[in-house]
PyMOL commands that place a pseudoatom at each C-alpha (Angstrom):
pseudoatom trace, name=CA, resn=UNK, resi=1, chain=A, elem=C, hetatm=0, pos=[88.627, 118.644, 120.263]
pseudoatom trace, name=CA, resn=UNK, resi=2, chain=A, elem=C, hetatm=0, pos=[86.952, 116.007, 118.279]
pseudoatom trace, name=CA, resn=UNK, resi=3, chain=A, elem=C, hetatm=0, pos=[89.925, 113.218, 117.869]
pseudoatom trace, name=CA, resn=UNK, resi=4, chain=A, elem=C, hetatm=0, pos=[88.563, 112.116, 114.456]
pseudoatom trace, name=CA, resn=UNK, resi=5, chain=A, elem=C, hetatm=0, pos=[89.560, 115.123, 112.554]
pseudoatom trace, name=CA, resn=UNK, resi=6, chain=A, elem=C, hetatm=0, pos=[92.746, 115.548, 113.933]
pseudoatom trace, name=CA, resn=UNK, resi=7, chain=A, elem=C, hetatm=0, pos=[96.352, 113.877, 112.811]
pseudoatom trace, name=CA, resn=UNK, resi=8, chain=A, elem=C, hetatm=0, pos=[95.505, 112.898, 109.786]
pseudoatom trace, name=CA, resn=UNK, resi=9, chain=A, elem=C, hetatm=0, pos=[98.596, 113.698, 107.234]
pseudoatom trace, name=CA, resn=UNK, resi=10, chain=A, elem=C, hetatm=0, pos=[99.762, 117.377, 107.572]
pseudoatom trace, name=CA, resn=UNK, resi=11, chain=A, elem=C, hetatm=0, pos=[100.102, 117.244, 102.968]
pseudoatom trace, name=CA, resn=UNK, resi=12, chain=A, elem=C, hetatm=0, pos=[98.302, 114.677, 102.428]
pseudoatom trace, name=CA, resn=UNK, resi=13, chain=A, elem=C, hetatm=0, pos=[99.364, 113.950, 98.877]
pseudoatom trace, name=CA, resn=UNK, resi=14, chain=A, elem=C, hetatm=0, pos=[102.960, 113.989, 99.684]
pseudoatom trace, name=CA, resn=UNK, resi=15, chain=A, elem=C, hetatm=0, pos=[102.692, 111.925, 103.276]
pseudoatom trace, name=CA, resn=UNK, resi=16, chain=A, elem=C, hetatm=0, pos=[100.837, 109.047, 101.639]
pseudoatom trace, name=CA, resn=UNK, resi=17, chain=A, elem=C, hetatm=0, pos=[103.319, 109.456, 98.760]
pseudoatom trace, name=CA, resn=UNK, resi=18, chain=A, elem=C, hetatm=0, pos=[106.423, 108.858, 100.836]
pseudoatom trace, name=CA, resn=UNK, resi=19, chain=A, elem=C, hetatm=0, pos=[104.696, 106.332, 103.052]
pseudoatom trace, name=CA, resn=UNK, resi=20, chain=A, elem=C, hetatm=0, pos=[103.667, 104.327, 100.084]
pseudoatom trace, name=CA, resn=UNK, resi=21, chain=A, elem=C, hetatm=0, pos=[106.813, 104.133, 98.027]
pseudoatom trace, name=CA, resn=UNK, resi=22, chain=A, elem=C, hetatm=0, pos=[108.444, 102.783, 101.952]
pseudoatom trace, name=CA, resn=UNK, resi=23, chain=A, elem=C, hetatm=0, pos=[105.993, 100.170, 101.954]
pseudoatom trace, name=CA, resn=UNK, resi=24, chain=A, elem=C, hetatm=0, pos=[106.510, 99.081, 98.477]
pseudoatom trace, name=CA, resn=UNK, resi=25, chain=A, elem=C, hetatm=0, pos=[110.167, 99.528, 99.155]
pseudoatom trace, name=CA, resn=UNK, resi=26, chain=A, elem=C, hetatm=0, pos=[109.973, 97.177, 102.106]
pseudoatom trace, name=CA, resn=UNK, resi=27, chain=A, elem=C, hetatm=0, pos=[107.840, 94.692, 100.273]
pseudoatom trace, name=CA, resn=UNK, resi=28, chain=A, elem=C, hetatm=0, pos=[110.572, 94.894, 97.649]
pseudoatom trace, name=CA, resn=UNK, resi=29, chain=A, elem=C, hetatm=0, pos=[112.903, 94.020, 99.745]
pseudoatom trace, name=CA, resn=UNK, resi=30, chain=A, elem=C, hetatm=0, pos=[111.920, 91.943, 102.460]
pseudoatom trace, name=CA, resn=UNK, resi=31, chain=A, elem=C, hetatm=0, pos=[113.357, 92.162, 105.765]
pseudoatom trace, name=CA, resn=UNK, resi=32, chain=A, elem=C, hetatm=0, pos=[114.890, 95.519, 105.381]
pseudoatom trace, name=CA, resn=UNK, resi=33, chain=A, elem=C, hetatm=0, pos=[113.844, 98.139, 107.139]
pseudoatom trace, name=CA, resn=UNK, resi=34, chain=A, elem=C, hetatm=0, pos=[112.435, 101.250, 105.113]
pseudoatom trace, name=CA, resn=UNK, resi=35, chain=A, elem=C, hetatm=0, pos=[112.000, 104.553, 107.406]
pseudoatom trace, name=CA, resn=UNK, resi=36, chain=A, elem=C, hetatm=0, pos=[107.946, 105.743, 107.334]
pseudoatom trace, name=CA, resn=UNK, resi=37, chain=A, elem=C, hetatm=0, pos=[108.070, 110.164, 106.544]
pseudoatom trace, name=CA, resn=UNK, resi=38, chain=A, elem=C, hetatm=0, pos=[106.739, 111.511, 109.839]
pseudoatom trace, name=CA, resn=UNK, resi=39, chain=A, elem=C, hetatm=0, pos=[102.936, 112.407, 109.711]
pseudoatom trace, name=CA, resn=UNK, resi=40, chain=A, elem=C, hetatm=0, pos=[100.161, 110.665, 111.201]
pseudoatom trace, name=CA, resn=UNK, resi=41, chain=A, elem=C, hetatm=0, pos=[99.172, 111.309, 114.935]
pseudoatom trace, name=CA, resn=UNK, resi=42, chain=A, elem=C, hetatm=0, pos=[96.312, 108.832, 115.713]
pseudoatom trace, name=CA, resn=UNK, resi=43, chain=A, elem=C, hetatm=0, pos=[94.669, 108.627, 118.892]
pseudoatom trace, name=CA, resn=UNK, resi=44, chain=A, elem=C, hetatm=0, pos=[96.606, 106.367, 121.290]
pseudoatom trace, name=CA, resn=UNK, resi=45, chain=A, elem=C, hetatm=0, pos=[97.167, 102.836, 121.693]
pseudoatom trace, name=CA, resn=UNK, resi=46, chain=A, elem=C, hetatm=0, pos=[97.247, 102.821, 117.514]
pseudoatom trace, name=CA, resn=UNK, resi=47, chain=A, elem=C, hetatm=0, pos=[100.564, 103.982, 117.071]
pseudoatom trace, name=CA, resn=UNK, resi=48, chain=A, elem=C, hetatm=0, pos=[101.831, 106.784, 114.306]
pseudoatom trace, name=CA, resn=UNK, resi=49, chain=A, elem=C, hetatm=0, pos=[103.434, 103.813, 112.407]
pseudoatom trace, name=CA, resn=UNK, resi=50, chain=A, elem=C, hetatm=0, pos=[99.992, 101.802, 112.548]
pseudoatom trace, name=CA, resn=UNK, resi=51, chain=A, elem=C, hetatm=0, pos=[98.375, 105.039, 111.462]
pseudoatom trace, name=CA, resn=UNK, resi=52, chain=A, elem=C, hetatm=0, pos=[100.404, 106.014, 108.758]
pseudoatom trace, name=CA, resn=UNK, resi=53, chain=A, elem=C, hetatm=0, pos=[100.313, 102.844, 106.961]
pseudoatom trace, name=CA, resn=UNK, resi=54, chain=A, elem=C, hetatm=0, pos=[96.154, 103.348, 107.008]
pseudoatom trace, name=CA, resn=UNK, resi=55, chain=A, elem=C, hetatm=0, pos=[96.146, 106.741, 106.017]
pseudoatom trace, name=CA, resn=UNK, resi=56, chain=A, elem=C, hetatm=0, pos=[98.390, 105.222, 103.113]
pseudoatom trace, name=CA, resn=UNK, resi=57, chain=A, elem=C, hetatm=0, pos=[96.779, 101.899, 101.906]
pseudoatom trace, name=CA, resn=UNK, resi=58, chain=A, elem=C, hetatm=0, pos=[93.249, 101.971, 103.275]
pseudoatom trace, name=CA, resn=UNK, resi=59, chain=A, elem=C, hetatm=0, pos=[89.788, 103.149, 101.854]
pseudoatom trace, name=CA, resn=UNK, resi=60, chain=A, elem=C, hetatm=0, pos=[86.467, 102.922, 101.670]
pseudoatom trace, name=CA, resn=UNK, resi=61, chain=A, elem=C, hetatm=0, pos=[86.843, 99.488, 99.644]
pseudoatom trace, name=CA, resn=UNK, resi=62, chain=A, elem=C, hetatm=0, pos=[88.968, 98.093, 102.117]
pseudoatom trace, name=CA, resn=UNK, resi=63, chain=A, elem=C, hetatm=0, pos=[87.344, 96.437, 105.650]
pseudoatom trace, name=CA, resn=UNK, resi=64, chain=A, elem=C, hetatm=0, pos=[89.653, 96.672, 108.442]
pseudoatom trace, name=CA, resn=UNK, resi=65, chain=A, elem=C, hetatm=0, pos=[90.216, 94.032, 111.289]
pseudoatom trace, name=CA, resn=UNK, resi=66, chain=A, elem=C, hetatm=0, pos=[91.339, 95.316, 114.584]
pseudoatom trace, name=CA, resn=UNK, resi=67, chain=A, elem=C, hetatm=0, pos=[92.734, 93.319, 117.395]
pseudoatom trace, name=CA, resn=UNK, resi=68, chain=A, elem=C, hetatm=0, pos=[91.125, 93.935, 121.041]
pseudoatom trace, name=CA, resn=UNK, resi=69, chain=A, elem=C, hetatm=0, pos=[92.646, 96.560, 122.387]
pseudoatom trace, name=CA, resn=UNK, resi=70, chain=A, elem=C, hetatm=0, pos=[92.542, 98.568, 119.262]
pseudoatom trace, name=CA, resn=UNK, resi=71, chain=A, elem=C, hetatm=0, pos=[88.601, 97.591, 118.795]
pseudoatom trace, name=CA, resn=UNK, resi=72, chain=A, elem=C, hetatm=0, pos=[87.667, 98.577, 122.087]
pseudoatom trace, name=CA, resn=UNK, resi=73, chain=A, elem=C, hetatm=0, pos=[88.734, 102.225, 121.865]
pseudoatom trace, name=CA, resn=UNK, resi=74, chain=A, elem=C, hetatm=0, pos=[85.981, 104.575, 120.413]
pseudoatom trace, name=CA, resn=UNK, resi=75, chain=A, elem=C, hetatm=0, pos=[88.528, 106.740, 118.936]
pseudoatom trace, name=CA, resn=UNK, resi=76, chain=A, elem=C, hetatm=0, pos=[90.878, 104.639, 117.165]
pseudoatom trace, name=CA, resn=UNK, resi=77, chain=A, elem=C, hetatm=0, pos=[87.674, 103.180, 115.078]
pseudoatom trace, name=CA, resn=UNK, resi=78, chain=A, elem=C, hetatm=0, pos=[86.197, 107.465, 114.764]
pseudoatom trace, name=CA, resn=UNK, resi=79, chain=A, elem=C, hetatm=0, pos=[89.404, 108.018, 113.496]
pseudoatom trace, name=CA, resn=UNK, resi=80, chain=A, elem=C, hetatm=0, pos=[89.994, 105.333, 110.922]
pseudoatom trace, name=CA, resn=UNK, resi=81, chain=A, elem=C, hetatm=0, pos=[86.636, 105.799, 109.515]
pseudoatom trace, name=CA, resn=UNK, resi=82, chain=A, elem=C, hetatm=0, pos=[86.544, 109.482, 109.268]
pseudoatom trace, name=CA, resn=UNK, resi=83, chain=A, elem=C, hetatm=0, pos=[90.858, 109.529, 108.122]
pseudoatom trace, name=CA, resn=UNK, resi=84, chain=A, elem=C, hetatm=0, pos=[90.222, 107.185, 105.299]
pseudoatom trace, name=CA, resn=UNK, resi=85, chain=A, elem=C, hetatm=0, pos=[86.745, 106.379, 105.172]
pseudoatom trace, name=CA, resn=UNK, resi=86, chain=A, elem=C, hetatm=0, pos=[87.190, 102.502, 105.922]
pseudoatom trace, name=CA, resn=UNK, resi=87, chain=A, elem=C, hetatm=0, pos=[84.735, 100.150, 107.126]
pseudoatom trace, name=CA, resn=UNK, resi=88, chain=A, elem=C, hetatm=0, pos=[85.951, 97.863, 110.427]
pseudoatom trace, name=CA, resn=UNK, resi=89, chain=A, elem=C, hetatm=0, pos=[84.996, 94.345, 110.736]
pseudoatom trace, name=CA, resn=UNK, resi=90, chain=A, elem=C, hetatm=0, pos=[84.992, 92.166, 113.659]
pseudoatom trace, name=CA, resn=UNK, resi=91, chain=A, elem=C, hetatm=0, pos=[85.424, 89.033, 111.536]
pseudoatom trace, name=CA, resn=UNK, resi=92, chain=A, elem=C, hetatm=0, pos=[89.237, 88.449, 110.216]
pseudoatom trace, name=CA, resn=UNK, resi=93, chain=A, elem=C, hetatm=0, pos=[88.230, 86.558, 106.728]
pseudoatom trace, name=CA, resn=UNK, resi=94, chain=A, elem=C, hetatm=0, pos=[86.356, 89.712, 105.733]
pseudoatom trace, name=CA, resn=UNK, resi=95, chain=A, elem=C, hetatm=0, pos=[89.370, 92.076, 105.871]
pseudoatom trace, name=CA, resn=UNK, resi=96, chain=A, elem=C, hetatm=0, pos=[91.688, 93.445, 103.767]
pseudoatom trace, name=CA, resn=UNK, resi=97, chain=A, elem=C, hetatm=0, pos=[93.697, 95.049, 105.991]
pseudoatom trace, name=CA, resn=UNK, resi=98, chain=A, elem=C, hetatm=0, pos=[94.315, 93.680, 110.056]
pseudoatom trace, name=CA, resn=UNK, resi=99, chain=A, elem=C, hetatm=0, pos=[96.015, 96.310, 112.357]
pseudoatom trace, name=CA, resn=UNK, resi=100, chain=A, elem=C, hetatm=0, pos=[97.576, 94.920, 115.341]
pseudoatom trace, name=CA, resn=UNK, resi=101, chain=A, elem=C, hetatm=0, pos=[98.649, 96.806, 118.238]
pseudoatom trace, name=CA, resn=UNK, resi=102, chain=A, elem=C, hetatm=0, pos=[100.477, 93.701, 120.074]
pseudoatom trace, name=CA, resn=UNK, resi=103, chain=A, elem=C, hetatm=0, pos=[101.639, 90.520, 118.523]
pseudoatom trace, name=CA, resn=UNK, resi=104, chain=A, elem=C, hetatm=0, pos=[100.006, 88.577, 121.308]
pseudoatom trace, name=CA, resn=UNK, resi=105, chain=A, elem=C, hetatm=0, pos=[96.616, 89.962, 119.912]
pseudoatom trace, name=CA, resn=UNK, resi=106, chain=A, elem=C, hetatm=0, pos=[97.834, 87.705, 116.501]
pseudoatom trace, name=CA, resn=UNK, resi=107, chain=A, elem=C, hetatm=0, pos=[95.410, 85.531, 115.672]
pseudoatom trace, name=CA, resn=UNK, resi=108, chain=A, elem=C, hetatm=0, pos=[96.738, 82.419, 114.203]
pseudoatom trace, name=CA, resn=UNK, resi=109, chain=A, elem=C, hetatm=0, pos=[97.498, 83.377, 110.128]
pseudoatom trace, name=CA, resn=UNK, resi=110, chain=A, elem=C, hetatm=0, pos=[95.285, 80.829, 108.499]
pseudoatom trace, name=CA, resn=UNK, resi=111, chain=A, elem=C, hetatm=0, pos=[91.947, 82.920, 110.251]
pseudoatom trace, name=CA, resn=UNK, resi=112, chain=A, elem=C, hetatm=0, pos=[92.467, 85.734, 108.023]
pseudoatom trace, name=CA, resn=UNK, resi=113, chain=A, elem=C, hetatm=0, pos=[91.477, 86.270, 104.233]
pseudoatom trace, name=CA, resn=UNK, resi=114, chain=A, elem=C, hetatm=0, pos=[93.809, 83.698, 101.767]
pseudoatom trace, name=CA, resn=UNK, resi=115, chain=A, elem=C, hetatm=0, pos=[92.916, 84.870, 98.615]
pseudoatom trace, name=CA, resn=UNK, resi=116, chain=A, elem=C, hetatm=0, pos=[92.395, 82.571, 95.776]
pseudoatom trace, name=CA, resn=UNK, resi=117, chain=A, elem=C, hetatm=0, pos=[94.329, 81.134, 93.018]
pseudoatom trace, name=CA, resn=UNK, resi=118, chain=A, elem=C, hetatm=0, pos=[92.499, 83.570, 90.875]
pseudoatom trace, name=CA, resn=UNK, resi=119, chain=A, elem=C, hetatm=0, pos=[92.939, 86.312, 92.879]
pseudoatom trace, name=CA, resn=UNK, resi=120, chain=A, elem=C, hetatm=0, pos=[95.512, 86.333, 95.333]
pseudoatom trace, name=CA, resn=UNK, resi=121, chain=A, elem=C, hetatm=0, pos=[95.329, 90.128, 95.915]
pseudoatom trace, name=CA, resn=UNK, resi=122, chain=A, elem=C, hetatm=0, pos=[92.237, 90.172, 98.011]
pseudoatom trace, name=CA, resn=UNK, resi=123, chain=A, elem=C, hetatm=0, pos=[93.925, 88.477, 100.883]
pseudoatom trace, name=CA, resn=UNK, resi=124, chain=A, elem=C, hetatm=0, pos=[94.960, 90.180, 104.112]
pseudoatom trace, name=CA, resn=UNK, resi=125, chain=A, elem=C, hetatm=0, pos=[97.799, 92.368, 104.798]
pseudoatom trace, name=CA, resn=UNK, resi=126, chain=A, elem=C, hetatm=0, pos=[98.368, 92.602, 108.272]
pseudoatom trace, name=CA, resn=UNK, resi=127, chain=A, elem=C, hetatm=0, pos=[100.046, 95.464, 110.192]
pseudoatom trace, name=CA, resn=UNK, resi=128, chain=A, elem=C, hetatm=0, pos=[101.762, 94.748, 113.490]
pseudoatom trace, name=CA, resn=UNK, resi=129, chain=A, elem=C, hetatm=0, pos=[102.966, 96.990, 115.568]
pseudoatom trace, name=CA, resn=UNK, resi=130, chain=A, elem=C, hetatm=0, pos=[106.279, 95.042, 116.935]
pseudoatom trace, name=CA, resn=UNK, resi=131, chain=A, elem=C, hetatm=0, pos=[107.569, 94.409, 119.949]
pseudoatom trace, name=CA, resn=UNK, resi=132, chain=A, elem=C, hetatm=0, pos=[111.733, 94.788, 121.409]
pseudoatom trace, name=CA, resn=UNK, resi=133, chain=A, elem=C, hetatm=0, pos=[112.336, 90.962, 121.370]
pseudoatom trace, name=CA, resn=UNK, resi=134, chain=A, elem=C, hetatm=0, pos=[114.583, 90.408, 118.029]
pseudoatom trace, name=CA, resn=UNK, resi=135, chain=A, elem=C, hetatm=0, pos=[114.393, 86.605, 116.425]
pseudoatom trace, name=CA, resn=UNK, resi=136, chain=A, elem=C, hetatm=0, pos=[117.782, 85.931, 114.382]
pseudoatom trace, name=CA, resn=UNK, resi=137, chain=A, elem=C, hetatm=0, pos=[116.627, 84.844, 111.156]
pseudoatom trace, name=CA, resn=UNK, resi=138, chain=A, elem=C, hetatm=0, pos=[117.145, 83.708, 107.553]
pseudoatom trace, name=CA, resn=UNK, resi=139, chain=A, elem=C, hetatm=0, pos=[115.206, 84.814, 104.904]
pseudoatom trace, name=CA, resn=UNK, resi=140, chain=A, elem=C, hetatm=0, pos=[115.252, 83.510, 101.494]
pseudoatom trace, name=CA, resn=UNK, resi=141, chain=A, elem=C, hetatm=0, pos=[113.136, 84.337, 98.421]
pseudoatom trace, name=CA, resn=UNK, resi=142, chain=A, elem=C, hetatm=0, pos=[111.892, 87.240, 95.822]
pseudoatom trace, name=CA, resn=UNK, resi=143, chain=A, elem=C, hetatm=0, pos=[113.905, 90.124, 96.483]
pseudoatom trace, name=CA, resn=UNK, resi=144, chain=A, elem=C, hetatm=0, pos=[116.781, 88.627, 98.312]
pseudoatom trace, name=CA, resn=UNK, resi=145, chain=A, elem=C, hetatm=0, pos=[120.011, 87.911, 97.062]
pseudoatom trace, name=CA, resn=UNK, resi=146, chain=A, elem=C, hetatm=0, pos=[120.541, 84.399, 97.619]
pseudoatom trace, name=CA, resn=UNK, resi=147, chain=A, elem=C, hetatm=0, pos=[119.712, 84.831, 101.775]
pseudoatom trace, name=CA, resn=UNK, resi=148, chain=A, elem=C, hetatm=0, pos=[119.629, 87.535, 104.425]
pseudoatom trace, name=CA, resn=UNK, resi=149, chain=A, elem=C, hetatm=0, pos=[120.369, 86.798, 107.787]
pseudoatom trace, name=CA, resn=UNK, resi=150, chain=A, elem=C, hetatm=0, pos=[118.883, 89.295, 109.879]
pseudoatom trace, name=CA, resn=UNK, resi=151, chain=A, elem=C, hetatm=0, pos=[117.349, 90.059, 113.604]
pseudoatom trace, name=CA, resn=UNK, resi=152, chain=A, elem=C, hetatm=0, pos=[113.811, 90.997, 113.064]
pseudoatom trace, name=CA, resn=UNK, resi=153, chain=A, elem=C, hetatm=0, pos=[110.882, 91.394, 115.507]
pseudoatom trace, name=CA, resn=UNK, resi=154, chain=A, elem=C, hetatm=0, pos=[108.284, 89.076, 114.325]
pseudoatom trace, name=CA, resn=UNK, resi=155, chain=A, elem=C, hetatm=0, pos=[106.124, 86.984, 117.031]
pseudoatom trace, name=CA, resn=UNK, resi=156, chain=A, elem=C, hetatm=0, pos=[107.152, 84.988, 118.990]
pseudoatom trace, name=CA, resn=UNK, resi=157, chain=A, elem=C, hetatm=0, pos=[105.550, 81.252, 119.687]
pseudoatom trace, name=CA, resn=UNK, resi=158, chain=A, elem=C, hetatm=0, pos=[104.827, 79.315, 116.683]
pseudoatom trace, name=CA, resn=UNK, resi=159, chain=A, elem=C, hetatm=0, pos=[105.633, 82.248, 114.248]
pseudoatom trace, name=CA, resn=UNK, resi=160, chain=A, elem=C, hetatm=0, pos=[107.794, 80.096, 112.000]
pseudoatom trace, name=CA, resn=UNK, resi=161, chain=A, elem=C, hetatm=0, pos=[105.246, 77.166, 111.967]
pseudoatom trace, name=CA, resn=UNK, resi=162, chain=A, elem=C, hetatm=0, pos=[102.652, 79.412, 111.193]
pseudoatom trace, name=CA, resn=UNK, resi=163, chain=A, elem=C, hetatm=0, pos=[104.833, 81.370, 108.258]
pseudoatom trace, name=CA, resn=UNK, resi=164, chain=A, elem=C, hetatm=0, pos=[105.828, 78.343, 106.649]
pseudoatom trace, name=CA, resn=UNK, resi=165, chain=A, elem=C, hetatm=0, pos=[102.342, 76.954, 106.155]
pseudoatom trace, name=CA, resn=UNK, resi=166, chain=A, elem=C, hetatm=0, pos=[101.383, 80.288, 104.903]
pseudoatom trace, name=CA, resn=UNK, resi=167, chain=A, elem=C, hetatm=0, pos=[104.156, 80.159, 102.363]
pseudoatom trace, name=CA, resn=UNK, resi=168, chain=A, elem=C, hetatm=0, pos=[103.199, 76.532, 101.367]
pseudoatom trace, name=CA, resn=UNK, resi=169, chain=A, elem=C, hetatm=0, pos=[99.264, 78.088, 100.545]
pseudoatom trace, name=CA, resn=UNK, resi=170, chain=A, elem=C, hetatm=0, pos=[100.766, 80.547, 97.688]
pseudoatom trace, name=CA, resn=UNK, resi=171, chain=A, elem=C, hetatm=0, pos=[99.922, 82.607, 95.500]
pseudoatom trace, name=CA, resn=UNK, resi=172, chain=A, elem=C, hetatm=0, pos=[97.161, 82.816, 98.232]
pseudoatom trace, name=CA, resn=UNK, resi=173, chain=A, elem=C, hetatm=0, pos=[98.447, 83.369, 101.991]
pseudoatom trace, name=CA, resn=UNK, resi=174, chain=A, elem=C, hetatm=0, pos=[98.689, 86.538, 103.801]
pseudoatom trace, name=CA, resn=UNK, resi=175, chain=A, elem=C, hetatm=0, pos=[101.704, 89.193, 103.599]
pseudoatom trace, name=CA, resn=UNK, resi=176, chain=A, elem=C, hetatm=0, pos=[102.788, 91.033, 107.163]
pseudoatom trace, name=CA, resn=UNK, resi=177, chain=A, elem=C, hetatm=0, pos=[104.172, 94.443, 107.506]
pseudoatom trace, name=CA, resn=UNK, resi=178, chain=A, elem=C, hetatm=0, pos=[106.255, 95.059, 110.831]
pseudoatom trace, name=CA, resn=UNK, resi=179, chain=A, elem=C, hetatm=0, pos=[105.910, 98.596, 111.888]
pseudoatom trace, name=CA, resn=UNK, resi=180, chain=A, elem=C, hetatm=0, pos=[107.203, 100.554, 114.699]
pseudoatom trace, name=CA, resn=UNK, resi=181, chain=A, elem=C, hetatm=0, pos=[110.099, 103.154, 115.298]
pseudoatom trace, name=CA, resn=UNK, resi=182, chain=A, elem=C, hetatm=0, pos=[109.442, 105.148, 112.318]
pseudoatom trace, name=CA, resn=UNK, resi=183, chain=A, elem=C, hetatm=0, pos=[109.826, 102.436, 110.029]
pseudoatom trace, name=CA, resn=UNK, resi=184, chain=A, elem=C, hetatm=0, pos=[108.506, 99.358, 108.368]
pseudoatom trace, name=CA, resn=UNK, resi=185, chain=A, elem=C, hetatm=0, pos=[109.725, 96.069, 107.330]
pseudoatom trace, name=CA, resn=UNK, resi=186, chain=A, elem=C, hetatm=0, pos=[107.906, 93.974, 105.093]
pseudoatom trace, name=CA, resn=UNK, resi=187, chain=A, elem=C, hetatm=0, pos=[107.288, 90.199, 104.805]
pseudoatom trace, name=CA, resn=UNK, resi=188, chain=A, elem=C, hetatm=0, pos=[105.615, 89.041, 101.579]
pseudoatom trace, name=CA, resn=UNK, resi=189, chain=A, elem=C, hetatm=0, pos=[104.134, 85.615, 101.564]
pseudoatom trace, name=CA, resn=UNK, resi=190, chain=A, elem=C, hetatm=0, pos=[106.750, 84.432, 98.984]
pseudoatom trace, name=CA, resn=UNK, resi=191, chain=A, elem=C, hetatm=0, pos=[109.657, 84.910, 101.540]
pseudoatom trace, name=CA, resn=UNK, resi=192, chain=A, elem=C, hetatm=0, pos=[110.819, 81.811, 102.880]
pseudoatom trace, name=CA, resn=UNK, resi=193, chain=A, elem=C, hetatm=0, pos=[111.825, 82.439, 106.524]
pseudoatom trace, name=CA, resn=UNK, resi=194, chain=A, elem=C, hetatm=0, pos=[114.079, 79.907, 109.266]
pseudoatom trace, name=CA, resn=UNK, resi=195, chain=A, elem=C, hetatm=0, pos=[115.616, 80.346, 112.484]
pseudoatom trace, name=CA, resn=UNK, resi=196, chain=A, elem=C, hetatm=0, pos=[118.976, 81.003, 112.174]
for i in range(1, 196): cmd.bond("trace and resi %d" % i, "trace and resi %d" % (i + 1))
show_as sticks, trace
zoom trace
């Protein structure tokens, strides 16, 4: 069985369809969680989550970083480039798109793709697959009502540090989808996050 050609969507146009309007949702409405349709089955350690968000937003215009783990497996790179035709790059400030298996494979935010004032869209979005350990949170900014004050599983460390200099560089900076247990959560550079 060739891994490559296998667990891709089952209906394509509908899987991407629903996965797409979660991650808009989630962008939308940042720090919410938005439940991923059931669909992708990508060779192991990228998870479904991981998967279906590349099957969804990735193409052959679109370079893909991957952290170590996720690099180093044969299949996981077969599959991306024969499931949505995407080139990989080793070098963060190249890609459009980072999928990370393990928040302690994060490289720090400021080595990936900013943008420009001109065009902030060709910055990174990066994909983490997200741990158990919940940070209490507040999150303030587009999308949000005045503040949310939620648990979410973003990295631990210098996370915060690291966000809030991100959110100082826009319209550039980076935007972060957390993915794992059928769903996704989204963190747009505009949103202002603090410990709670």
């Amino acid at each position: 069985m060739d891994l490559a050609i296998e667990g891709g969507f089952a209906d394509p146009v509908l899987d991407a369809q629903g996965a797409f309007r979660a991650i808009m949702d989630a962008l939308a409405c940042p720090g919410r969680r938005q439940a991923l349709p059931p669909g992708a089955a990508p060779p192991t350690p990228l998870t479904p989550e991981l998967g279906s968000v590349a099957l969804t937003l990735c193409d052959h215009d679109s370079p893909i970083w991957l952290d170590a783990i996720l690099a180093a497996d044969a299949a996981v790179g077969g599959w991306l480039r024969f499931q949505c035709g995407a080139p990989l790059t080793s070098d963060p400030t190249a890609a459009q798109f980072a999928l990370v298996s393990d928040s302690a494979l994060l490289p720090p935010l400021e080595r990936f793709t900013q943008g420009s004032d001109e065009y902030p869209d060709r910055s990174t979005t990066i994909v983490l697959a997200h741990g158990a350990t919940l940070h209490r949170l507040t999150l303030r900014g587009p999308g949000i009502k005045g503040e949310l004050v939620t648990e979410l599983p973003v990295p631990s460390g210098d996370f915060i540090a690291q966000w809030r200099a991100n959110r100082a560089r826009f319209p550039r900076g980076v935007d972060l989808l957390l993915v794992g247990d059928g769903a996704v959560i989204g963190l747009p550079r505009s949103t202002r996050i603090s410990e709670a």
